[in-house]
C-alpha positions as CSV (number, residue, x, y, z in Angstrom):
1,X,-6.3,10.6,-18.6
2,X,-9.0,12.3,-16.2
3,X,-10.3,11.1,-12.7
4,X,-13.5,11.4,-11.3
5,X,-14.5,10.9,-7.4
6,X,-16.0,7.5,-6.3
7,X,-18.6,9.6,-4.4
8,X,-19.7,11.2,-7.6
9,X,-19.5,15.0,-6.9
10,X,-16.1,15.9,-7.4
11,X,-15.5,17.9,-10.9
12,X,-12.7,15.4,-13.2
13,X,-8.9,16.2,-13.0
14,X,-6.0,15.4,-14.8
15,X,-3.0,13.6,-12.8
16,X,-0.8,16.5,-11.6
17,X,-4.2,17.9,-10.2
18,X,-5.2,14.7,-7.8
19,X,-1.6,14.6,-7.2
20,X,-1.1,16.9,-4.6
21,X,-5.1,16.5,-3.4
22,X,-5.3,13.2,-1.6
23,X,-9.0,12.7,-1.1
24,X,-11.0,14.4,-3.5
25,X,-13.6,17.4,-2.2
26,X,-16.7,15.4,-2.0
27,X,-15.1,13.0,0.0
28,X,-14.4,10.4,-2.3
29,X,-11.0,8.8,-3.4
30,X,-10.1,9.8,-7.5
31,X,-10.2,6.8,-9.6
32,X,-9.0,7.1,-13.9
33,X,-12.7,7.3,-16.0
34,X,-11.6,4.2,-17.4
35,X,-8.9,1.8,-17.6
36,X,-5.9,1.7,-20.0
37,X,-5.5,-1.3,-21.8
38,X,-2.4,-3.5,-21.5
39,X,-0.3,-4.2,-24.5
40,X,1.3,-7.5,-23.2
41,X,3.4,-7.9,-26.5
42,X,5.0,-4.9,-26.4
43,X,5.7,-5.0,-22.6
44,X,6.6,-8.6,-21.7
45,X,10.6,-8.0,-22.8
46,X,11.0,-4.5,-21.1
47,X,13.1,-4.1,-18.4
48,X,11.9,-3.0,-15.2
49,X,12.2,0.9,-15.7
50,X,10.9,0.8,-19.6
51,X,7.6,-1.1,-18.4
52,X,7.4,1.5,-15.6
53,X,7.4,4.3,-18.0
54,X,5.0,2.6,-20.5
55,X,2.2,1.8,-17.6
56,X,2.7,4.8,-16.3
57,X,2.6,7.3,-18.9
58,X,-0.2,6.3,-19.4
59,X,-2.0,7.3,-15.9
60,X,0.0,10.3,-15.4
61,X,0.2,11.7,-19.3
62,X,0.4,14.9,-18.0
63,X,4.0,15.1,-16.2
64,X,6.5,16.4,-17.6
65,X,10.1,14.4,-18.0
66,X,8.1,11.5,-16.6
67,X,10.9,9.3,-17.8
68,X,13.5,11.0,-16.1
69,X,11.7,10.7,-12.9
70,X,11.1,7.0,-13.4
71,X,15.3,6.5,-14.2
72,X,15.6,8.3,-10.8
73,X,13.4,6.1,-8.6
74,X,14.0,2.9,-9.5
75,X,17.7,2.4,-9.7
76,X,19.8,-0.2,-8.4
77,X,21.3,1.9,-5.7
78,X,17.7,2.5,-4.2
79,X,16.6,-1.2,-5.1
80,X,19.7,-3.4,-4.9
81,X,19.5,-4.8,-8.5
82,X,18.1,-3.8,-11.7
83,X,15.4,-6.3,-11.4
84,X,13.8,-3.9,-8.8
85,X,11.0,-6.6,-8.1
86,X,13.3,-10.1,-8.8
87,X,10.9,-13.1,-8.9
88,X,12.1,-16.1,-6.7
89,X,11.0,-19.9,-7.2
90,X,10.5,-22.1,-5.1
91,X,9.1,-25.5,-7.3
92,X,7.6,-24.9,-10.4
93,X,4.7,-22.6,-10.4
94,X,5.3,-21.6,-7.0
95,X,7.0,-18.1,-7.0
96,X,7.6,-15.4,-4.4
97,X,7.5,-11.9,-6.2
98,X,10.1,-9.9,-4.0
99,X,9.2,-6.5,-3.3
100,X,11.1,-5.7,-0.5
101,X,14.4,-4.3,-1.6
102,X,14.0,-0.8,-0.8
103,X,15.7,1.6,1.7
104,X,12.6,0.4,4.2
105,X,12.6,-3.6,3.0
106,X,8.7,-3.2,2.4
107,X,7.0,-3.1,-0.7
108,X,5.7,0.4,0.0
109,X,8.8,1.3,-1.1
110,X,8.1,0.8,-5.1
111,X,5.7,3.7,-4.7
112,X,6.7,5.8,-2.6
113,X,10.2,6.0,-4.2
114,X,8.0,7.3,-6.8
115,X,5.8,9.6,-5.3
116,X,8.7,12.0,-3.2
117,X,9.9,12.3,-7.0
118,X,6.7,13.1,-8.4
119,X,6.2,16.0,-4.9
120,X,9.4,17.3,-5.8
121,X,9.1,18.2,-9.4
122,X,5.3,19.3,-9.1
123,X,5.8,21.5,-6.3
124,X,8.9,23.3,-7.9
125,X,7.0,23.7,-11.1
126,X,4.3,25.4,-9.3
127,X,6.6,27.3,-6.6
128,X,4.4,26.1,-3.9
129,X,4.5,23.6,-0.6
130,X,2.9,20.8,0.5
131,X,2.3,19.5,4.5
132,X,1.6,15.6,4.2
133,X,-0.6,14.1,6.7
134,X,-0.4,10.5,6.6
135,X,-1.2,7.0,8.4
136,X,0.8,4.2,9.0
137,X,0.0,0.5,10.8
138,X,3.9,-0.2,9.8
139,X,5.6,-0.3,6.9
140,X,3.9,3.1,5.0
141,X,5.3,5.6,7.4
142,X,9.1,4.3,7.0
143,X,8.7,4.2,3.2
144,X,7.0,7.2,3.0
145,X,9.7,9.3,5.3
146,X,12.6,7.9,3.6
147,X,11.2,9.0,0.5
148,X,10.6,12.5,1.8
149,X,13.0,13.5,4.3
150,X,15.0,16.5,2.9
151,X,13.0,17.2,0.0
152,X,12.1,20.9,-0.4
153,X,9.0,22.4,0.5
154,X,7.8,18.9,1.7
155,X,6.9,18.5,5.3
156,X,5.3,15.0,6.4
157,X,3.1,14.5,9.3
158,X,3.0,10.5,9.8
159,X,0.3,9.1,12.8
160,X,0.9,5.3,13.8
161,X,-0.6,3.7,16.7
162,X,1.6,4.1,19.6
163,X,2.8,0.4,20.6
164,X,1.3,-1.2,18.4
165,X,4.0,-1.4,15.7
166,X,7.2,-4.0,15.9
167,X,10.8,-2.0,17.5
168,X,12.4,-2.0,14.0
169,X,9.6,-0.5,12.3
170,X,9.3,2.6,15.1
171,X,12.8,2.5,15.2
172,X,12.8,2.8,11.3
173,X,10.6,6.2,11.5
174,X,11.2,7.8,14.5
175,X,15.4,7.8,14.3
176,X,15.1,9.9,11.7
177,X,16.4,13.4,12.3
178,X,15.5,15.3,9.3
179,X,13.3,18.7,10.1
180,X,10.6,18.2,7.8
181,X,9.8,14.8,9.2
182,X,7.3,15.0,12.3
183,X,6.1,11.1,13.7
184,X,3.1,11.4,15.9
185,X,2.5,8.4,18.4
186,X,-1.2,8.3,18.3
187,X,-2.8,6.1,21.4
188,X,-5.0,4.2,19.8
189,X,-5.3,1.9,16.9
190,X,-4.4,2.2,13.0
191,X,-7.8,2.9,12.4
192,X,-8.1,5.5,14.9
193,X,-4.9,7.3,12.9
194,X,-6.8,6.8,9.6
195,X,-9.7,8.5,11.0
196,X,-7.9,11.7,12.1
197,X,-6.6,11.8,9.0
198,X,-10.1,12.0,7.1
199,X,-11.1,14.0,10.0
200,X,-8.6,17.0,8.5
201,X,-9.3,16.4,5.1
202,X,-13.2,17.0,5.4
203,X,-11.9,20.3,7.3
204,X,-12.0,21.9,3.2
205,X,-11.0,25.4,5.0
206,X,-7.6,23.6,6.5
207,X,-6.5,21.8,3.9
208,X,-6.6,24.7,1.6
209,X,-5.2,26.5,3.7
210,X,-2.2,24.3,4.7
211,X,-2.2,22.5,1.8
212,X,-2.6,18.9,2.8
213,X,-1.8,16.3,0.6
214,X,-1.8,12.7,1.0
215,X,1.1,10.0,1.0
216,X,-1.6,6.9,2.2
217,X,-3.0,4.5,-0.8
218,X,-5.9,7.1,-1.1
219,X,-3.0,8.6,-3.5
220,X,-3.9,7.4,-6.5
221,X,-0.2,7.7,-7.9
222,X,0.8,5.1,-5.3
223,X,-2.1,2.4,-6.7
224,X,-0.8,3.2,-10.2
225,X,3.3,2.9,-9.1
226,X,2.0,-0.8,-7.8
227,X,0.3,-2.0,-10.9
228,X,3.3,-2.3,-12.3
229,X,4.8,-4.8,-10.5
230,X,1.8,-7.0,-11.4
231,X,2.7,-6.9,-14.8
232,X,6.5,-7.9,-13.7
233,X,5.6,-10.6,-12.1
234,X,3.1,-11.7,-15.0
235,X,6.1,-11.8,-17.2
236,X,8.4,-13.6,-14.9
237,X,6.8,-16.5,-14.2
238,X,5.1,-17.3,-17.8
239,X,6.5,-17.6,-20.6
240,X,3.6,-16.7,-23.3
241,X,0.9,-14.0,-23.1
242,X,-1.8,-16.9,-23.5
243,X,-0.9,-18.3,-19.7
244,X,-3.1,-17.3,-16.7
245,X,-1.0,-16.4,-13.2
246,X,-2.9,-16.1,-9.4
247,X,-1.7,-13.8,-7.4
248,X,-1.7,-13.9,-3.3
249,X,-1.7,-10.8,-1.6
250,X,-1.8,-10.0,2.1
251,X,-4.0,-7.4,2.6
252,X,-5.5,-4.5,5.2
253,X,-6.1,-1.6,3.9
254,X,-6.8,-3.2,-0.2
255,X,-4.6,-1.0,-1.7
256,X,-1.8,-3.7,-2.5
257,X,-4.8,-6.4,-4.1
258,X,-6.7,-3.6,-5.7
259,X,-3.6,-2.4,-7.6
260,X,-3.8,-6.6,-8.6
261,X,-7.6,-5.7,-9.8
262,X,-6.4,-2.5,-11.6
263,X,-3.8,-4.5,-13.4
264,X,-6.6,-7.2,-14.7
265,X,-8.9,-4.3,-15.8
266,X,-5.9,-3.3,-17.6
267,X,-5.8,-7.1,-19.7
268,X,-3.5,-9.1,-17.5
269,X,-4.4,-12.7,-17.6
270,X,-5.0,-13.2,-14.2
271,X,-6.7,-16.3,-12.8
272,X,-7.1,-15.6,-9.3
273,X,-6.5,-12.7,-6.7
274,X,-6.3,-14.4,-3.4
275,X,-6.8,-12.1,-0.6
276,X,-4.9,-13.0,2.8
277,X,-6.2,-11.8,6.1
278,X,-4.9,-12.2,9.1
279,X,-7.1,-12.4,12.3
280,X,-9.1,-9.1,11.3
281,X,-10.8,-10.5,8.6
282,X,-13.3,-8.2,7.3
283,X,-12.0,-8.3,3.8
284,X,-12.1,-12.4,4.0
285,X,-15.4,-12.0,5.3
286,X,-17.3,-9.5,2.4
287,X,-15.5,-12.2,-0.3
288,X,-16.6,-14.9,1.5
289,X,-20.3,-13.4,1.8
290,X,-21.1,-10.3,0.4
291,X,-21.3,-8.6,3.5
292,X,-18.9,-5.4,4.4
293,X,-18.5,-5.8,8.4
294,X,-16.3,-2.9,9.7
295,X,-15.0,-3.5,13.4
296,X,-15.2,-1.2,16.3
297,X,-11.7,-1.8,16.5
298,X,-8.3,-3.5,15.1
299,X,-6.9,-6.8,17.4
300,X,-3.0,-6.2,17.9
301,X,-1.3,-9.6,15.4
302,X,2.0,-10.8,15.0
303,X,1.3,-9.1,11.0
304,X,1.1,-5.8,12.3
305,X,1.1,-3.8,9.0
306,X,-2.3,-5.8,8.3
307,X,-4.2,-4.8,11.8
308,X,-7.0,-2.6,10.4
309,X,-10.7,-2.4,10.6
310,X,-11.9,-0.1,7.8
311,X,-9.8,-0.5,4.3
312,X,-9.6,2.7,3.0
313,X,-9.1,1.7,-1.3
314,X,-12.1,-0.5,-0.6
315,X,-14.3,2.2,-1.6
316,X,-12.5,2.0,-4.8
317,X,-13.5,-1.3,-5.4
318,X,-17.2,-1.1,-4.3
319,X,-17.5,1.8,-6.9
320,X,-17.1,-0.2,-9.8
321,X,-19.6,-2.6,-8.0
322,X,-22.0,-0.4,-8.2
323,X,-21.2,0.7,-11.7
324,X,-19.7,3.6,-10.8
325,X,-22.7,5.1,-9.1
326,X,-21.0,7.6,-6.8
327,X,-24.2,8.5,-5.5
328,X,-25.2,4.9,-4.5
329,X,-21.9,4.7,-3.1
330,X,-22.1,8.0,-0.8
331,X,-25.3,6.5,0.4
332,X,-23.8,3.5,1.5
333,X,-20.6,5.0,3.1
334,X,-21.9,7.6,5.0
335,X,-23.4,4.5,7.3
336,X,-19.7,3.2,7.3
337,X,-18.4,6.8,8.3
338,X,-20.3,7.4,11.2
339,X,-19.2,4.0,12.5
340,X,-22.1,1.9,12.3
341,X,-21.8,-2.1,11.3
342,X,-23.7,-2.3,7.9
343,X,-24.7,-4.8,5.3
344,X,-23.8,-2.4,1.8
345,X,-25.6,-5.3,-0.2
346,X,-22.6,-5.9,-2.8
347,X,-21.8,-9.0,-4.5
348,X,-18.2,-9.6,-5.1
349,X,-17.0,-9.7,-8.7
350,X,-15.4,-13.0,-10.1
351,X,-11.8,-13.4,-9.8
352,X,-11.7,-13.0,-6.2
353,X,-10.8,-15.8,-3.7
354,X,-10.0,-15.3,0.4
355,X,-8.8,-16.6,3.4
356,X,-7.3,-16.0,6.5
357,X,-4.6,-16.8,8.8
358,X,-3.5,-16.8,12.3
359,X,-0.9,-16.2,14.4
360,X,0.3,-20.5,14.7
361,X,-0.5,-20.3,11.1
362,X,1.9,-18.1,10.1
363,X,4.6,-19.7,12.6
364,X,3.7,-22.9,10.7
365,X,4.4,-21.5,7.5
366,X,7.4,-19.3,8.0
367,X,8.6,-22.7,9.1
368,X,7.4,-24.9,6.2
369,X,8.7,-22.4,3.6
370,X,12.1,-22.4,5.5
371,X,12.7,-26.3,5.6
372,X,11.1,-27.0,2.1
373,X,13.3,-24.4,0.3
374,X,15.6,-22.4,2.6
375,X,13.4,-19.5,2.3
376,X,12.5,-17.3,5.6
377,X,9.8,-15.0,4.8
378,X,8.1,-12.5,6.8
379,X,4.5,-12.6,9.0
380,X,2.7,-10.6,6.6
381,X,4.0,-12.6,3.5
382,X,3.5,-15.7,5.6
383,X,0.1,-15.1,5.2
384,X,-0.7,-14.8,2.2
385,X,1.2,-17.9,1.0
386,X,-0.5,-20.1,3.5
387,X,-3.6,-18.3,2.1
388,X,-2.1,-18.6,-1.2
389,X,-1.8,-22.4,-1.6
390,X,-5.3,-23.0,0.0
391,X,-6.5,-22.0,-3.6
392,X,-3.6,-23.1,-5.8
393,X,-4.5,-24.8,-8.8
394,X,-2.8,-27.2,-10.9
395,X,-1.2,-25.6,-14.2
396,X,-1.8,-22.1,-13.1
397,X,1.8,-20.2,-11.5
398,X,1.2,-19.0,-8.0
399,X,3.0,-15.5,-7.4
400,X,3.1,-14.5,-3.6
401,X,3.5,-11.1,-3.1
402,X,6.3,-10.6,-0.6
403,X,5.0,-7.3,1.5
404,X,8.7,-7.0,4.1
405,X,12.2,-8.5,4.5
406,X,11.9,-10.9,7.7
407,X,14.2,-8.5,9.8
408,X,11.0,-6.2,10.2
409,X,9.6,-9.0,12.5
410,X,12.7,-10.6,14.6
411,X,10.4,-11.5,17.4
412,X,8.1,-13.5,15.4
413,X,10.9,-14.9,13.2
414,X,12.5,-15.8,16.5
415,X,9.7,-17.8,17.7
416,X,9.2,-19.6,14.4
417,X,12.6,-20.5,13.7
418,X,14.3,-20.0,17.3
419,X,17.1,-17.6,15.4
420,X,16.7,-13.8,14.4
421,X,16.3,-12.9,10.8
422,X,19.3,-11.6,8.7
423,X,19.8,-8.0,8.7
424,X,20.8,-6.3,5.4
425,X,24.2,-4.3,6.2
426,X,23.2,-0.8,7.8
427,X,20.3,-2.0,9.8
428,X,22.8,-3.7,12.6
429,X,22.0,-1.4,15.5
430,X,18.7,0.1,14.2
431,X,17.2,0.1,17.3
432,X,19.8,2.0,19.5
433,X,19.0,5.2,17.2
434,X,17.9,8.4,19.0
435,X,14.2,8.5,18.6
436,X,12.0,11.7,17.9
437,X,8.5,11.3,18.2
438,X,5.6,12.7,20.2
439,X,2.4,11.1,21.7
440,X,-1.1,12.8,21.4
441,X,-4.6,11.7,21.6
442,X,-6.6,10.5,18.7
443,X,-8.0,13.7,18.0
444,X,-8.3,15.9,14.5
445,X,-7.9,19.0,16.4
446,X,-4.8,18.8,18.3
447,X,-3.3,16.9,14.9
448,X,-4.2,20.4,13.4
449,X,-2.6,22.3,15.7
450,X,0.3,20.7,15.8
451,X,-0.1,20.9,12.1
452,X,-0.3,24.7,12.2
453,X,2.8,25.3,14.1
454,X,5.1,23.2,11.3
455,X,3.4,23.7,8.6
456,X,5.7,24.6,5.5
């Protein structure tokens, strides 16, 4: 399998050679020259780890003991079952496709359990280090730290907006005491962490010399670790390889939905990807009419992983749009990267439906969901199902993608159901951790210095 850049310039790679890259030279996020193709026969009886390893193998046929790597991130020790992704119904057709079980109870865990395996075994092959500068809005920090912490050679820098994320979530990142973790409390929004994060990646003299890699969706091992799930789900709720499934999906950044768009490149009868935004809605917007409106800036929600402006695997997206121009695309993002509010003139591809949601929406359905089927679900998954059954249609299953466990969100979950969520056993006192963090401005420079005096 080779990559090439969605900006066009970038020479191809194999796998293990993007792997460790993050964004590719020219600028542009790597994407496979082409797409697998799904054999849905073979697949549909395979357990969890099996349809891992046959997905996978095929976007990463260049690791070594790839199988062994996949036995040693999804296990039911990390997961809580061998199901890994268990598929809950609530009335026929209606499904919730839980993805939550992980050490951070966010679906960023499927990947990223994944991906510090994948670091690990790379690195060691080729005796050398990695820093990892990352961005969070929530739940990819967490995952990504847990997944990292203690792993040799590995040293993660992780921005997040400082305030803006929900106390179990900081608490979640910054209590953790390992050395090679470093959690920098950026004031500002996500999307002022995401830039600072391009920022030292276009720096082509820094990152080689540091060695930055990337933990953030722009990893194109995470976008392939989350097709699989799709393909789970698929199988769960249908019974023959002739049935169509929609999928909802919350969505910010597009990584989650475009892994969904990966999956039906791949052959996956899917019906309908229904994108759920919450009040920044520029994703609802451009399916809803063709036009790509970034915002100045993120508003602060009660879904807080979802508060971003800019969606980074977008780009992804708009270069099959443009069939696979990278040129046309550089064009048109260069506009975009300078911050200005343009019209990129693409027309969305069929398969696609949107909508958004509020904050009393998603109190409204955390509450539905809870007295129809004695479910409680979580803001950002809340979304997406209200979304979600705005565009059910009869005779085709609706999967929900679950995003977090409830006990991410107590406050919200508090005002929707007067009670606090459930906490899984560990989690009691979360909060009352030591913390380690430090605040800085959003600015690339002092990120690389501080970068420069950890760096592994």
């Amino acid at each position: 399998m080779e990559y090439v850049s969605t900006r066009g310039e970038a020479p191809k790679k194999r796998f293990t050679e993007i792997l460790l890259e993050g964004l590719a030279a020219d600028g542009g996020l790597y994407v496979p020259a082409s797409y697998p193709k799904a054999d849905l026969e073979a697949w549909r009886a395979l357990s969890y780890r099996n349809l891992a390893f046959a997905i996978l193998s095929q976007f990463m046929d260049d690791v070594p003991d790839l199988r062994r790597l996949v036995d040693r991130s999804y296990t039911k020790a990390a997961f809580g079952s061998d199901d890994i992704t268990p598929l809950t119904t609530l009335e026929p057709g209606l499904h919730i496709l839980g993805l939550s079980n992980g050490p951070t109870l966010a679906f960023k865990d499927v990947a990223m359990q994944l991906l510090g395996n994948l670091f690990e075994q790379v690195l060691a092959r080729k005796g050398e280090s990695l820093n990892i500068l990352g961005a969070t809005s929530g739940d990819t920090g967490s995952a990504a730290e847990y997944a990292m912490r203690g792993k040799r050679g590995i040293q993660v820098f992780m921005l997040s907006p400082h305030g803006r994320m929900s106390a179990f979530q900081r608490a979640q990142m910054y209590s953790l005491q390992e050395a090679n973790i470093h959690n920098l409390a950026v004031k500002g929004v996500f999307d002022d962490c995401q830039d600072v994060v391009k920022q030292v990646n276009a720096d082509a003299a820094f990152k080689e010399q540091y060695r930055i890699g990337a933990v953030n969706s722009i990893n194109w091992a995470r976008i392939a670790a989350q097709v699989v799930y799709y393909f789970k789900g698929y199988f769960a709720a249908t019974k023959s390889d002739s049935e169509q499934v929609s999928f909802a999906v919350p969505s910010g950044n597009f990584g989650n939905i475009y892994a969904g768009y990966v999956a039906r490149e791949m052959g996956l009868p899917v019906r309908k990807l229904i994108l759920a935004s919450n009040e920044n809605d520029v994703l609802d917007e451009f399916f809803r009419t063709g036009r790509y409106r970034v915002r100045k800036t993120a508003a602060a929600t009660s879904s807080p992983s979802m508060d971003i402006s800019k969606a980074s695997n977008f780009e992804r997206y708009a270069f099959d749009l443009l069939e696979r121009d990278g040129r046309a695309l550089a064009r048109r993002w260069r506009s975009l990267d300078s911050g200005s509010e343009v019209d990129l003139s693409l027309v969305p591809r069929a398969g696609f439906a949107s909508g958004r949601s509020t904050h009393a929406d998603r109190l409204a359905t955390i509450r539905s969901i809870h007295s129809k089927y004695g479910v409680t679900i979580d803001p950002h998954t809340a979304d997406g199902v209200k979304v979600g059954l705005e565009h059910r249609e009869a005779g085709v299953p609706l999967v929900c993608m679950e995003t977090a466990l409830p006990a991410k969100f107590a406050e919200t979950i508090r005002e929707a159901l007067g009670r606090d969520p459930a906490r899984p056993a560990g989690f009691e006192k979360l909060e009352e951790l030591p913390q380690r963090f430090e605040i800085i401005e959003a600015d690339a420079e002092a990120v690389k210095r501080f970068i420069a005096g950890r760096a592994a």
